[in-house]
N, C-alpha and C positions, 0 to 999 in steps of 0.2 A: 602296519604300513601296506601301500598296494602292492602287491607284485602283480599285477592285471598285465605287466609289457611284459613277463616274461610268459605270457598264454598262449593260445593255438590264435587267435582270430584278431581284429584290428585292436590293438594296443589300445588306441583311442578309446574305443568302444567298450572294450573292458574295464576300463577305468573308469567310464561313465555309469559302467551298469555295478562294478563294484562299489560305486561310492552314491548311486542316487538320490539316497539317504539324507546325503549330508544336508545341513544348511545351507543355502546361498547369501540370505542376508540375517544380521544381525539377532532381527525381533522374528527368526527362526529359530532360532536357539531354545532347546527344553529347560534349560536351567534358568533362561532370562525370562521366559512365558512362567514359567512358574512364579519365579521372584514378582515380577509384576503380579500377578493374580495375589498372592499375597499381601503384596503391599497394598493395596485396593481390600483387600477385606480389613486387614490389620486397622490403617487408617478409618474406615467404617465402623468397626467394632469399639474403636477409641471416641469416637464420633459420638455415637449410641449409649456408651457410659458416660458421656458428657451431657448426654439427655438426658440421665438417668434410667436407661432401660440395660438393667446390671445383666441378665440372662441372655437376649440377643445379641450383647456387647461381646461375650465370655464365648459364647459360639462362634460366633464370628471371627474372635482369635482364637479360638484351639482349631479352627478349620484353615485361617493361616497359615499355622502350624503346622499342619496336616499336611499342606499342598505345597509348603516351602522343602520341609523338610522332607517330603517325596523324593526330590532330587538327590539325598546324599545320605539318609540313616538305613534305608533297604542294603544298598552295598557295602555299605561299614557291616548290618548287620552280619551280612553273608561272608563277608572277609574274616572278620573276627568270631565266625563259625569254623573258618579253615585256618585259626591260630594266627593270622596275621592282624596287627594293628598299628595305626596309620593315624591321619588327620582326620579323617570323618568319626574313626571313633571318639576321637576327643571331642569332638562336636555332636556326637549323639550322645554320649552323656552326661553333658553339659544340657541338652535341650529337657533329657528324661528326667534330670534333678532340677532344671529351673521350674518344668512343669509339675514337680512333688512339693517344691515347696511354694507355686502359687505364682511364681513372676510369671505369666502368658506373654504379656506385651516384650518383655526385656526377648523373654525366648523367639517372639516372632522376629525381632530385630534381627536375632542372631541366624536366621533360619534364610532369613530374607538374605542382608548381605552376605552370608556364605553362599549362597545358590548362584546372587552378581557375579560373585569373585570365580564359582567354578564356569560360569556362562562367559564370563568373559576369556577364560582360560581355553575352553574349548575352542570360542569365536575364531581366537588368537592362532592355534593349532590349524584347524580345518580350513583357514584361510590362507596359513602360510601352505598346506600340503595341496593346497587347491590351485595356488600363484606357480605349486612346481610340474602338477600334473594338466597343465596348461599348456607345456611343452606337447605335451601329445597332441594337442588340436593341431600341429602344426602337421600332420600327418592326414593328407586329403580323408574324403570320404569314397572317391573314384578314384582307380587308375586307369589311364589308356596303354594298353600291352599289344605287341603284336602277335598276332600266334595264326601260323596258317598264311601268311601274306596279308592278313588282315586285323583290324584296329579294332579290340573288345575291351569294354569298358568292365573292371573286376572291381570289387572289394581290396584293399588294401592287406587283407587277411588272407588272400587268395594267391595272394606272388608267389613262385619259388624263385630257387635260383635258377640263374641259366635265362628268366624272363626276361623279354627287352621292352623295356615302357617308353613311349614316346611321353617328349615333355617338351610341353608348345611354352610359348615366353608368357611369364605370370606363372606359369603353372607352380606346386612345391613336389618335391620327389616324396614318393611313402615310403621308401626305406632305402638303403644303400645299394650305389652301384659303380659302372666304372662305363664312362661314356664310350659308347663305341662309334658312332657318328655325328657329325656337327660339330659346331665352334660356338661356345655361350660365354655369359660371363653370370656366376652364380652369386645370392647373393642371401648369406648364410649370419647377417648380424641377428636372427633370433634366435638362433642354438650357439653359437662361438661370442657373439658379441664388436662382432667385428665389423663397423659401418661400410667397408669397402667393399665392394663384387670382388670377385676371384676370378679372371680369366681363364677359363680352363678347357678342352680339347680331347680330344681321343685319347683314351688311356690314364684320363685322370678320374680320382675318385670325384662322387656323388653322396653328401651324405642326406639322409632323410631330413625332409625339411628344409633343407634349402629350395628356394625361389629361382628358376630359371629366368633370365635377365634377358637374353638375346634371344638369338633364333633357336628355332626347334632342334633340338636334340635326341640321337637314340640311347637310353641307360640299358645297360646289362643287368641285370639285378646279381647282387652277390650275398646277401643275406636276406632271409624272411623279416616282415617288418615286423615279428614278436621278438627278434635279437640283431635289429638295425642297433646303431647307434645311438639314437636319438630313444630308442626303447630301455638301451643299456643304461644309457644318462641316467633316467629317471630311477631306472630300479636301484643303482648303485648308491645315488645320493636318498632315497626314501630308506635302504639300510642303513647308510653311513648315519641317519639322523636318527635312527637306535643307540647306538653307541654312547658311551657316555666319556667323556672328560673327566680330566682332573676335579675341576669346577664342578662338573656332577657330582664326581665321588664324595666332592668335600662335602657339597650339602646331603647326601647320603648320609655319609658317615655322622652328620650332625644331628639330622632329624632320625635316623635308625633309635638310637639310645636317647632320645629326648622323650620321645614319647611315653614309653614306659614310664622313663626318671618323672616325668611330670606327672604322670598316676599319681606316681609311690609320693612325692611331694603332697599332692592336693590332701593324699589318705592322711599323712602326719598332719596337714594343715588342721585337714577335719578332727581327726584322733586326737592330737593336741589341746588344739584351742576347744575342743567342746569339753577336757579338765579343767581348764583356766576362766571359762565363762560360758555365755549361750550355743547351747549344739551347733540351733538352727543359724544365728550368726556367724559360724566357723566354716558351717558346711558351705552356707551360701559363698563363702570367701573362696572356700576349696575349690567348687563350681567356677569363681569368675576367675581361678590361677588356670584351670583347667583349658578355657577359652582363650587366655590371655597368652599362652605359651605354646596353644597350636603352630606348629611350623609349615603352617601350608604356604606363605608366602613364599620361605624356605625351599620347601621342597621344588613350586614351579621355576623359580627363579632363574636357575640358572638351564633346564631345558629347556623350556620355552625362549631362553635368546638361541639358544643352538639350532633351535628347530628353524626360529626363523631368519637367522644369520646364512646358513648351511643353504636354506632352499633361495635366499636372495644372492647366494655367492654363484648360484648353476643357473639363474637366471643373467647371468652376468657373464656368464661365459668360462664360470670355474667350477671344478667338482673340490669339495672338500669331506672327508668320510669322517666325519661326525666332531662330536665334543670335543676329544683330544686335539685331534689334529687343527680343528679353529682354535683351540687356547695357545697350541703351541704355534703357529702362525701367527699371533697376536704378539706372540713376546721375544720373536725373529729380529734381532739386533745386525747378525749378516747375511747377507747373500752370497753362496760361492754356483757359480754356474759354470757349466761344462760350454766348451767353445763349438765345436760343431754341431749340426741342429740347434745348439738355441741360441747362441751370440752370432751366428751366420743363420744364412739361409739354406743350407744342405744341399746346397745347389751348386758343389764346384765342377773348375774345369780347367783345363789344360793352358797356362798363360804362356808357357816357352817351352819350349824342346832343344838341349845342348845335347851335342853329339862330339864323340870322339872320330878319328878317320879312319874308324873300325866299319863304320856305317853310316848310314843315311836314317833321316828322321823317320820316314817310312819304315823301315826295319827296325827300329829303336822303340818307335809306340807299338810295335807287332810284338815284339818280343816282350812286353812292359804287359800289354794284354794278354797275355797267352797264359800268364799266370793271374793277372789279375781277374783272367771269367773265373777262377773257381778260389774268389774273397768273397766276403759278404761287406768288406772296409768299404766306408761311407765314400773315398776319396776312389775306388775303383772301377764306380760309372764313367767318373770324368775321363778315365783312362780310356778306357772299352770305348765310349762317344767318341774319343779324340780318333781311335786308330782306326783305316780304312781297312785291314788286314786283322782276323783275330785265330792265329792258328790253335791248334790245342793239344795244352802242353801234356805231360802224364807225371805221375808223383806229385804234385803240389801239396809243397807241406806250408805251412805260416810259420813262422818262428815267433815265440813271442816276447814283445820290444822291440823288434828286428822288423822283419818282413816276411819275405816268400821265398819258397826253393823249388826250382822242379826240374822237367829235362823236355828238352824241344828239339826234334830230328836227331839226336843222338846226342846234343851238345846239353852242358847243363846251366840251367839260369839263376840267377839270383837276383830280388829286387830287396832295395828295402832302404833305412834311410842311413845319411852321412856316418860312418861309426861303424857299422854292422858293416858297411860297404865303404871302402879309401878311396876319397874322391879323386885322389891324387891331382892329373894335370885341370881336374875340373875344379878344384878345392876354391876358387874367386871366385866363380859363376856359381858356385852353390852358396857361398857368403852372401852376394851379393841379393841374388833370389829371394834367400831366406829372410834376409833386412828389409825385404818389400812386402813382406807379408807371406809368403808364398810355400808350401811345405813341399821339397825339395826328396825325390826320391831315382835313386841311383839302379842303370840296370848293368850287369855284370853277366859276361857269358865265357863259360871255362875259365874263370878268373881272370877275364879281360876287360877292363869297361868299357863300355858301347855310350853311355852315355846320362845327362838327366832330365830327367820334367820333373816340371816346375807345376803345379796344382795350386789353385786358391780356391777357398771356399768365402765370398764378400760376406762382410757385415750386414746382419738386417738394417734396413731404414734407420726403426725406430730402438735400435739398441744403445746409441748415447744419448737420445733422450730418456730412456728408463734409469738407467744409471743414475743421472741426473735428478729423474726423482725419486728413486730408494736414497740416495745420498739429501734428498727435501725431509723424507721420512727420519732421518737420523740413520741409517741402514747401509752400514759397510759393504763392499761388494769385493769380492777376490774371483778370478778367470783358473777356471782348470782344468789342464788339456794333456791330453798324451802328446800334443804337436813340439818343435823343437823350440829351445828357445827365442831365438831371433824372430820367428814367427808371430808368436804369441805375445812376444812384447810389442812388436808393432800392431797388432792387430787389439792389444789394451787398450796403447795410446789412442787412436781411433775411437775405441769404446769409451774412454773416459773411466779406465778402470784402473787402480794403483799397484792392486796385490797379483801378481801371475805367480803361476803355479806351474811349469811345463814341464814335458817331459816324464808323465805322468802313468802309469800301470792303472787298472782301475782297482787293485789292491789297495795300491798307492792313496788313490783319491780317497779310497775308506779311511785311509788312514791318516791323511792327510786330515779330514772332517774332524775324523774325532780329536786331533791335537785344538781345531778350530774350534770347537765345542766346553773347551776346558773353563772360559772366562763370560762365553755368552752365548746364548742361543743363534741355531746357526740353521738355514735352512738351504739344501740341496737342489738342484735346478736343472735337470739332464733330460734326453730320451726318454730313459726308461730299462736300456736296453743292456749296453756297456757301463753305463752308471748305476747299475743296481746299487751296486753293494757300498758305494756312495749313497744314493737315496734311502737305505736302509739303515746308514749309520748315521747321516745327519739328525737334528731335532724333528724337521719334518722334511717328508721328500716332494718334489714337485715335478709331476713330469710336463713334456711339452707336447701341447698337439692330440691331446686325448682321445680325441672324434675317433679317432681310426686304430688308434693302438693299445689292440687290450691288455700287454706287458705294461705300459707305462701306468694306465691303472691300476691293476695291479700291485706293481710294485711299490708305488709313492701312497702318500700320503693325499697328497692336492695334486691336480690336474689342471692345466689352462687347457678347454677346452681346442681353442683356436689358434693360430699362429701367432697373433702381433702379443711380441713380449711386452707391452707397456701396460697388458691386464695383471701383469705378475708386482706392481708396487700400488694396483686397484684391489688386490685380493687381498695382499698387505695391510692395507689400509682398514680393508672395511673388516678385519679379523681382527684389527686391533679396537678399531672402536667396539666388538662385538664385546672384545674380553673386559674392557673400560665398565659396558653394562653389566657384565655375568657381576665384575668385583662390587659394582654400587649395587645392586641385588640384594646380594650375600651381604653385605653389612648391611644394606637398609631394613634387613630380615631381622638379624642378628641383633642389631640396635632397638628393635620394636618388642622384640622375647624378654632382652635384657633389662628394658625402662619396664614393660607392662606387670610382668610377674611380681617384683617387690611391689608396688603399689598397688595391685592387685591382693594380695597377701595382706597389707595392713588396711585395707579395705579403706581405702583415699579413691576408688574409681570403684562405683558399681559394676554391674553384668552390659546392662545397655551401653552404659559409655569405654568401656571394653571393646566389649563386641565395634564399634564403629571405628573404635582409633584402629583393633588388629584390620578388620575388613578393609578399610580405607589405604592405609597399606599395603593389603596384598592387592585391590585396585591398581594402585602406583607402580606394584613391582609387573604386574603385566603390563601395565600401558609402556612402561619403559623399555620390558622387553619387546615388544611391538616394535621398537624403534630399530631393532638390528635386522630389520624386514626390507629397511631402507638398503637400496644399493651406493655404495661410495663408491662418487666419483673419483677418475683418476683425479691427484693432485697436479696443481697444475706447476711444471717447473719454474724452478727460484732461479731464472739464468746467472743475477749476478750475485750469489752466492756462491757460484762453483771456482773455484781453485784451478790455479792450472795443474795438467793433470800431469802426472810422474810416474812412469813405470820403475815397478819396484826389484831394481837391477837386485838387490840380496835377494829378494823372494826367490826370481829365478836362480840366481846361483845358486841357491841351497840346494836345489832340489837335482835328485839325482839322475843321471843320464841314462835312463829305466825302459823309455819308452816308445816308440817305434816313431818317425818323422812322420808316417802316415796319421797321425792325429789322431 
């Protein structure tokens, strides 16, 4: 596979110049120009013996022969010089005994459509690896950068960090950055998938490849475009489509010890039946088992849906790392997903401030801040935004499940949620908070309370319509949050979600999963970050928002590249239908080995009409896999199929009171 994006110069570039090689159309293909040349002599030759001109006939097909079998007995020979043996050898000596004992024509059959079947295999590959290094073109051929006060147009290979590239409206960005002036709306549906612009402003990321929408903007460049984003993309998913699967392994495992066993078969056929009757009769048998129980259909079957499954899922706005992880995706029965960043928008803030008559709200969010500048909790921007005063505290420790500790002008603070801190005369206004959705944290100083805020982090848009359609899919879904429970149930209901989980450790959630995991495949749905050891323990992990977080890569299995969760029951989807193909493959292999070989053996089907039923088949198993090249649409929701929806009061009561209210 390329690794041309992880090079010094324009990623683009490199891909075009490592791959120039390649095909672009079809009756490009070495194995199909052969095949045809072939078949155009073979035919000829048959032609010419039908004219009775027996020597011009004979040449004609052993030249055929010659230029069919170009394509596939060189490298058989040279593999099975380095002890390895595989499908071409069974087809090279099949070709070297049909032509000892005199079949020419049968043999160019078999020469011809093997060379179809490997032409089209390739076609199949080179077109899916072509569909994913197409994402590079998205990456200009100019950038305009400033340098000196002034506007020079560079190579995209030429950025560093710290460049500021001007990006006029139209234009696409060469690699990541973080805008430093201007107001645009970018519009990123060819790398995320996501039909909408993105409003975005000073201080927001840039990723490569996005299309600037509105007015001219300045980007700060923050990586080289040989380890943008959009570079990362491609090389991750051209590894991940190495990797093999279950589904690989099987047919591995199958076709490893076939081939040998089919030798050592054809040898008794021959050895056998030439004590029981005619050699040459026996052997030609041996010959056509030989052909007949090639597992080439076998062997591509199930990579080549992966290959193109994998590269149509990152065309889509998802990374999937390879074999495993699409078969295991495919056979995802639930969904458990973590509640902030990905059933919200990560975007909370401050909805109320209760105070005691210890202080004023002004002092309450100072002292709430003082310890939350030095969290890295998802919930302690909203804090920091809210308060006009941010003093700084000394000692900050986190406590974990709890909160925070430190000391502010001599006095000592403590934040953290309901439990860890006695809300005592606030104990109503934090009930009450808490049943509106809202995650409720308490500040306390010298053991006095001062007071609480009240934090929400909103539901995305389209989070009850995904629900909705994982529950189309047949695909249970459970919410799991370190937030408390009142919170998390109300913010279910909203989702359309049954099963909550709160109150959660991310030990917890590990462990939680794998109780999940016990009855049926269960996939994972978080960050990245705090949900590792969730995404690790699930059947497959899935981070959210990939573009920019190389931990969520990392650590999951699957990626949505982009924000809107409604690509997470599209990735679903088109994993399942991919696995639907890998399974008809592998039996439509399996069933072709198993019919051919006895009939083959009692010599009911000669060498020619052998050769076309297996060829024709492994035609079939490629053009099928070709199909997982397609992208699945999301499904479209079954409104009046959904149930009304029920938070599941035992789910949350079981679960223990572990976790800190800060979610």
């Amino acid at each position: 596979m390329s690794d041309a994006c992880c090079g010094d110069d324009n990623p683009a570039a490199g891909a075009e110049a490592e791959h120039a090689g390649e095909p672009e159309r079809i009756w490009q293909i070495r194995e199909l120009q052969a095949a045809a040349v072939a078949a155009v002599l073979l035919a000829a030759g048959w032609a010419l013996g039908r004219a009775g001109s027996e020597t011009p006939a004979l040449a004609l097909e052993l030249t055929a022969v010659l230029v069919g079998g170009s394509t596939f007995v060189p490298g058989a020979l040279r593999r099975l010089l380095r002890g390895t043996i595989g499908v071409g050898t069974l087809m090279t000596i099949a070709t070297f005994g049909g032509l000892a004992l005199g079949q020419v024509v049968e043999v160019g059959m078999l020469v011809v459509l093997y060379s179809i079947a490997e032409g089209l295999e390739e076609y199949a590959v080179t077109k899916t690896r072509r569909g994913l290094r197409a994402l590079l073109d998205l990456v200009p051929e100019q950038a305009s950068v400033l340098r000196g006060g002034q506007e020079v147009q560079i190579s995209p290979g030429d950025l560093a960090v710290g460049d500021v590239m001007l990006l006029r409206p139209g234009q696409r960005a060469a690699t990541d950055g973080v805008i430093r002036a201007g107001r645009t709306s970018l519009d990123t549906s060819a790398i995320t998938g996501e039909s909408v612009p993105v409003e975005a402003g000073p201080g927001e990321a840039v990723h490569a490849g996005a299309i600037n929408g509105g007015g001219a903007i300045e980007v700060q460049v923050t990586a080289a475009a040989s380890d943008s984003s959009l570079a990362r993309i491609v090389h991750i998913v051209e590894e991940a489509q190495e990797r093999k699967g279950a589904g690989q392994r099987l047919a591995d495992r199958i076709a490893r010890p076939l081939v040998p066993g089919v030798m050592v078969l054809a040898g008794l056929i021959a050895g056998l039946g030439a004590l029981l009757g005619d050699p040459l009769v026996w052997v030609e048998r041996a010959l056509v088992v030989l052909v007949a129980a090639s597992p080439c259909a076998l062997a591509i079957s199930v990579p080549l849906t992966v290959v193109a499954a994998v590269g149509a899922a990152s065309r889509g706005g998802a990374l999937v790392k390879g074999g495993a992880a699409l078969e295991q995706l495919g056979r995802v029965r639930m969904v458990a997903l973590d509640k902030t960043g990905t059933l919200t928008r990560n975007e909370p803030r401050v909805v109320e401030v209760v105070t005691t008559d210890r202080c004023s709200e002004r002092e309450l969010l100072a002292a709430a801040a003082a310890l939350e500048a030095r969290s890295e909790h998802p919930l302690a921007r909203a804090i920091l935004d809210a308060a006009e005063d941010v003093p700084v505290a000394h000692d900050v420790t986190a406590v974990a499940g709890a909160g925070l500790h430190g000391c502010l002008d001599g006095t000592t603070l403590r934040l953290g949620r309901p439990g860890w801190i006695d809300p005592g005369p606030l104990a109503a206004a934090a009930d009450r908070l808490q049943a509106a959705g809202a995650t409720v944290v308490l500040v306390e100083r010298d053991d006095t309370l001062l007071g609480a805020v009240a934090v929400r982090d909103e539901l995305r848009d389209e989070t009850a319509e995904t629900v909705e359609r994982l529950r189309g899919l047949g695909v249970d879904t459970a919410m799991l949050t370190g937030d408390n429970a009142r919170t998390a149930a109300t913010l279910a209901t909203q989702a359309g979600i049954n099963d909550v989980y709160a109150e959660l450790r991310p030990e917890d959630k590990a462990d939680l999963v794998t109780r999940l995991r016990r009855d049926r495949a269960v996939a994972m749905v978080g960050d990245g970050v705090n949900d590792a050891p969730a995404l690790a323990t699930a059947d497959v992990g899935i981070a959210m928002g990939a573009m920019g977080t190389d931990v969520a890569i990392e650590t999951a299995d699957a990626a949505l590249m982009g924000e809107d969760l409604r690509h997470l029951p599209q990735l679903l989807g088109h994993a399942r239908r991919a696995r639907t193909i890998m399974l008809q493959n592998v039996g439509l292999s399996l069933a072709i080995i198993t019919v051919l070989i006895p009939v083959a053996a009692l010599g009911v089907l000669g060498l020619a009409a052998v050769v076309f039923a297996h060829e024709l088949a492994e035609v079939l198993v490629i053009l099928n896999a070709v199909r997982a090249a397609r992208r699945t649409p999301a499904p479209a929701a079954d409104r009046g199929r959904v149930a009304p929806v029920r938070t599941s009061d035992t789910a949350v009561a079981e679960q223990p009171a572990t976790e800190t209210a800060r979610g």
